[in-house]
C-alpha positions in Angstrom: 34.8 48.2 -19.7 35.1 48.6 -23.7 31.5 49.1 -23.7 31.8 52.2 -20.8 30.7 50.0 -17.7 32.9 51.0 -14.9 31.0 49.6 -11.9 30.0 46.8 -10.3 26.3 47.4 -10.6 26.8 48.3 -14.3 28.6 44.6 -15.1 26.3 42.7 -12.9 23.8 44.4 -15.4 25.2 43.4 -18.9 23.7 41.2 -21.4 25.9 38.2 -20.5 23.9 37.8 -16.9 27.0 36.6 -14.9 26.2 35.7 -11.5 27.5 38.5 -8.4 30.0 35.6 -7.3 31.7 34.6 -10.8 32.0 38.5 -11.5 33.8 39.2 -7.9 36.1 36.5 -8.6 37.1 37.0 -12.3 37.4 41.2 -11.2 39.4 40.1 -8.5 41.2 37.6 -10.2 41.8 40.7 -13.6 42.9 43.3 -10.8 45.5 41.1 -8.9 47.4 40.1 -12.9 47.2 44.2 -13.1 44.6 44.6 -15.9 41.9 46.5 -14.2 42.1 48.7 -11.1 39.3 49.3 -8.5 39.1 52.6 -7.1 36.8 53.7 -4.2 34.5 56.5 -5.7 33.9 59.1 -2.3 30.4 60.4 -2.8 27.5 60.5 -1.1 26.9 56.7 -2.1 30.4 55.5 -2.2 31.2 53.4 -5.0 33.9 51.6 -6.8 35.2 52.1 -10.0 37.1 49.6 -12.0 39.2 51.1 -15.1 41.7 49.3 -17.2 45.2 49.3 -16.7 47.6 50.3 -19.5 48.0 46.4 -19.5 44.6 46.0 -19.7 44.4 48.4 -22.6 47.1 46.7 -24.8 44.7 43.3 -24.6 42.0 45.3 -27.1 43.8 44.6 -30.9 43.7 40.5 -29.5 39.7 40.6 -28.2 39.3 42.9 -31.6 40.8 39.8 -33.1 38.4 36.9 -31.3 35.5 39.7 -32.1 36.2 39.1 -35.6 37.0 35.3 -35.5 33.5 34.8 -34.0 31.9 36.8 -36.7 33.8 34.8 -39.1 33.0 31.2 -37.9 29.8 31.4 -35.5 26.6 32.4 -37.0 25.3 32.5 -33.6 27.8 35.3 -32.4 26.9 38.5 -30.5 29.3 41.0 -32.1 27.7 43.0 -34.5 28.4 42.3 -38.3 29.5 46.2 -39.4 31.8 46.1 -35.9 33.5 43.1 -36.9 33.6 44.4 -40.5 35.4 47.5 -39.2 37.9 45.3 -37.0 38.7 43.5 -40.3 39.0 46.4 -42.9 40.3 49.2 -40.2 41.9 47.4 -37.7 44.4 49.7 -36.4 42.1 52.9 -36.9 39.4 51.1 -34.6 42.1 50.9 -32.1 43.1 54.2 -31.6 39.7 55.2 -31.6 39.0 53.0 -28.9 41.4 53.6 -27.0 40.7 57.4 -27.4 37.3 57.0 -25.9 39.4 54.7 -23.0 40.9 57.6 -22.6 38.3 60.1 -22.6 36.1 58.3 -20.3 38.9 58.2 -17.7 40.1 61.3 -17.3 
């Protein structure tokens, strides 16, 4: 959901190729400790939505932290170099620029 996917479809689709039955169960398992909430889109093709709670939200500055702890110790990692940079030299600007574009993509 950092990374704008809001849908099922959409985080079935990322890079880390989760299977549809893990994903169900870790969304289920995020929305009943009230860190994401699933909301029926009513359109022609009904969807659902999932958006972070304000919960959900408040978990950013600790995964900013593991982003950069991975950077730091795991040459293998996924999180890109200037990102993690950023999280360690501008920590607390990153955040409220993330969590205006939370915001943003929300409303």
């Amino acid at each position: 959901m950092f990374k704008g996917k809001s849908s099922y479809r959409e985080l079935l689709a990322s890079d880390e190729h989760i299977s549809t039955n893990i994903l169900a169960e870790r969304l289920e398992r995020l929305e009943a400790h009230g860190i994401i909430t699933k909301d029926v889109i009513h359109t022609a093709a009904a969807r659902t939505r999932y958006t972070l709670t304000p919960k959900g939200v408040d978990l950013m500055p600790m995964l900013l932290e593991m982003i950069a702890w991975s950077a730091r110790y795991d040459a293998k990692t996924a999180a890109p170099r200037g990102f993690a940079r950023r999280v360690r030299t501008d920590r607390d600007a990153l955040v409220r620029e993330l969590r205006a574009q939370l915001h943003e993509r929300e409303t």
